[in-house]
Structures are given as C-alpha cells and as structure tokens.
C-alpha positions as CSV (number, residue, x, y, z in Angstrom):
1,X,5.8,30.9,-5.8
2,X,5.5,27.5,-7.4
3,X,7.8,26.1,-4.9
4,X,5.1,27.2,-2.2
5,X,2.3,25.9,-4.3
6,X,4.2,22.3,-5.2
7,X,4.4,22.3,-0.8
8,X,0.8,22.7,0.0
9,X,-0.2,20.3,-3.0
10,X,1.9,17.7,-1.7
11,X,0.5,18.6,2.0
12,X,-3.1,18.0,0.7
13,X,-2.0,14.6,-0.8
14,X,0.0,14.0,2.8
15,X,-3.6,14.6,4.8
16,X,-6.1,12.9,2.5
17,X,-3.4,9.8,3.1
18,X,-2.8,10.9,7.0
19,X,-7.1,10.5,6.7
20,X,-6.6,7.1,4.9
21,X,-4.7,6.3,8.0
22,X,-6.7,7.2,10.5
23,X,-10.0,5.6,9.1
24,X,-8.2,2.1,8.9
25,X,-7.3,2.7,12.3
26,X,-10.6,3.5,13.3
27,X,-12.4,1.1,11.5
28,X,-9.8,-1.9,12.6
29,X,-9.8,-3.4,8.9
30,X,-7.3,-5.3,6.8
31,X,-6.8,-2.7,4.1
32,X,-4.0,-0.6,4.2
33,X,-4.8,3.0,5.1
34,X,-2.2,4.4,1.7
35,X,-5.4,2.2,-0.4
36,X,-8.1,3.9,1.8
37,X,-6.5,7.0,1.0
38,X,-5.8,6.6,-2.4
39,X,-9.8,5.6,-3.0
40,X,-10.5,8.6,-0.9
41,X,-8.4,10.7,-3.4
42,X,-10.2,9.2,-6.5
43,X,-13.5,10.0,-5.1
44,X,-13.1,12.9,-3.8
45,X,-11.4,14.2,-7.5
46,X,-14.0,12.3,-9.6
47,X,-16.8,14.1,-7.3
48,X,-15.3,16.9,-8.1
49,X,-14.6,17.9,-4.4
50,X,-11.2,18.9,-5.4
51,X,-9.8,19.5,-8.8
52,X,-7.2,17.7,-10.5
53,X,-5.4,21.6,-10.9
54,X,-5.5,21.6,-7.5
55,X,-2.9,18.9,-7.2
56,X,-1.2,19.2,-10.5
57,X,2.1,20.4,-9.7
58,X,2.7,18.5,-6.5
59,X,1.7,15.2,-8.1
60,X,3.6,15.9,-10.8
61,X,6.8,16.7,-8.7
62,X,6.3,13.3,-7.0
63,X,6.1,11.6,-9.8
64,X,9.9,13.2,-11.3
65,X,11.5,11.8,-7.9
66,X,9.3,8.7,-7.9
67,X,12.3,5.8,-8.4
68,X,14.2,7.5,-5.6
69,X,11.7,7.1,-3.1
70,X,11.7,3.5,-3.6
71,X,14.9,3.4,-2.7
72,X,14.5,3.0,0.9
73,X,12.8,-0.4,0.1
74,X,15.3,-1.5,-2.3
75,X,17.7,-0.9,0.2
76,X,15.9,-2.8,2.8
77,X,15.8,-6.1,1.1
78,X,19.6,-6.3,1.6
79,X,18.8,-7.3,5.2
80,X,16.8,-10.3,3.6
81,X,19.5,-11.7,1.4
82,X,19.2,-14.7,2.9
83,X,15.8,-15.2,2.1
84,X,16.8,-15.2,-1.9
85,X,18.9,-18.8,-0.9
86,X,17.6,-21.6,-2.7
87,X,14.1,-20.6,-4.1
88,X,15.4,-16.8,-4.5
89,X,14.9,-17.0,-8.4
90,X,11.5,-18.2,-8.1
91,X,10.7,-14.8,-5.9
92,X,12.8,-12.9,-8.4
93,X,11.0,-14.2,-11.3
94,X,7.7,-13.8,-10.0
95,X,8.6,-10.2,-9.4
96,X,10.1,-9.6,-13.0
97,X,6.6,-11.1,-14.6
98,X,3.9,-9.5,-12.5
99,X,5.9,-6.2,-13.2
100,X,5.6,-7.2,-16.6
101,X,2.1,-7.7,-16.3
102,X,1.4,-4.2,-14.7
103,X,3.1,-3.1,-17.0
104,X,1.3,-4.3,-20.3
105,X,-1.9,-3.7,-18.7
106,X,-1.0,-0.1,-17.7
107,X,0.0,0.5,-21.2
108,X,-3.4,-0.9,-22.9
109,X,-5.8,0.9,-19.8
110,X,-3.8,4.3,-21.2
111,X,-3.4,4.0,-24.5
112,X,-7.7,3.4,-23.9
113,X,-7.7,6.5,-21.7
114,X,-6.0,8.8,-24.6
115,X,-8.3,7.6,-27.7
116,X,-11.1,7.7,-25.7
117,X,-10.4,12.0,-24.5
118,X,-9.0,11.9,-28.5
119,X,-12.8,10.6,-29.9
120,X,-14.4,13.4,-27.0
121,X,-12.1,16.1,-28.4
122,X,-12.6,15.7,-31.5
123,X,-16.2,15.1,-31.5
124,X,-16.3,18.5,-29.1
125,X,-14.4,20.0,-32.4
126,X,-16.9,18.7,-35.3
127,X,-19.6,20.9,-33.2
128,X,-17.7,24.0,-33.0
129,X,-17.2,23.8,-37.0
C-alpha cells in the first residue's frame, strides 16, 4: 500500500510540474516551466490547497534517489569535454564556490527554519502547562 501511495504522490508532483509546463508554454515567457511549477507547488501547499501529508512519502522517496537522477546530466557533460580546455578550471571553480555558497546559505535559512518551529513549539508547550 505505501508503494501505491509513494506512486500517486509522485504523479501529483509529475502534473503540478506537467501544469508548470504547459503555462510557460502558454504564456510564451522566459522562465522555465520546472520554476513555474515549483512556485505553483509552494502556493498551492502554503494555501493550503494541498497538504504537505499529501506528498510526504513521494517527496520523500525522491529525495533518497536524488544524486542518481543527476546522473544523466553528469553524464552529459562528457560530450563537452572540450569545452573544459583552457578556461575549464575557471568553470570548474565557479561551480565548486556557488555550490559552496548554496550550500552555507541552505544551512543558515534551516537551521532559522528549525529554531524558529522550536520557539512555536515550545511556546505552544508553556500554554498547555
């Protein structure tokens, strides 16, 4: 049964990107319809229109296989070797400090996120006592 409900989670998350698609090809605009569809996801769980349960085990199942599916585009940079001649290091270095970057600021933006539910949980405590 959780197999079945980790499918149809991951098929929600397939059409509200499939929709992300379709309105940047509707609309004819720059932004990449995975971003659309990715906004479209946040709104739509922070208006509550679906719940975060509601995706839980599929989203959590894509994020346990999440380095393999960048392995395609790993992959795919082999037919661009040639590309690395020369001023390769410069891209490779670039790509080693903005990871860096995400990283560090990921890591501050949740650490925030987790003392901030801490203070609401604990404050939500002190009234039940």
């Amino acid at each position: 049964m959780r197999y079945v409900k980790i499918c149809i989670q991951i098929a929600i998350l397939y059409l509200i990107f499939w929709l992300g698609t379709l309105i940047q090809g509707l609309l004819h605009t720059s932004i990449p319809g995975s971003i659309i569809g990715m906004i479209l996801l946040f709104v739509l769980l922070q208006t509550k229109v679906i719940k975060e349960k509601w995706l839980e085990y599929g989203a959590q199942f894509l994020l346990s296989i999440l380095a393999l599916l960048f392995v395609p585009a790993t992959v795919g940079i082999m037919d661009y070797l040639s590309f690395f001649n020369g001023k390769g290091i410069i891209t490779v270095a670039l790509v080693l400090v903005s990871t860096f970057i995400v990283m560090l600021i990921s890591g501050i933006v949740g650490e925030k996120i987790a003392t901030r539910k801490k203070q609401h949980k604990d404050i939500g405590e002190g009234y039940g006592a």
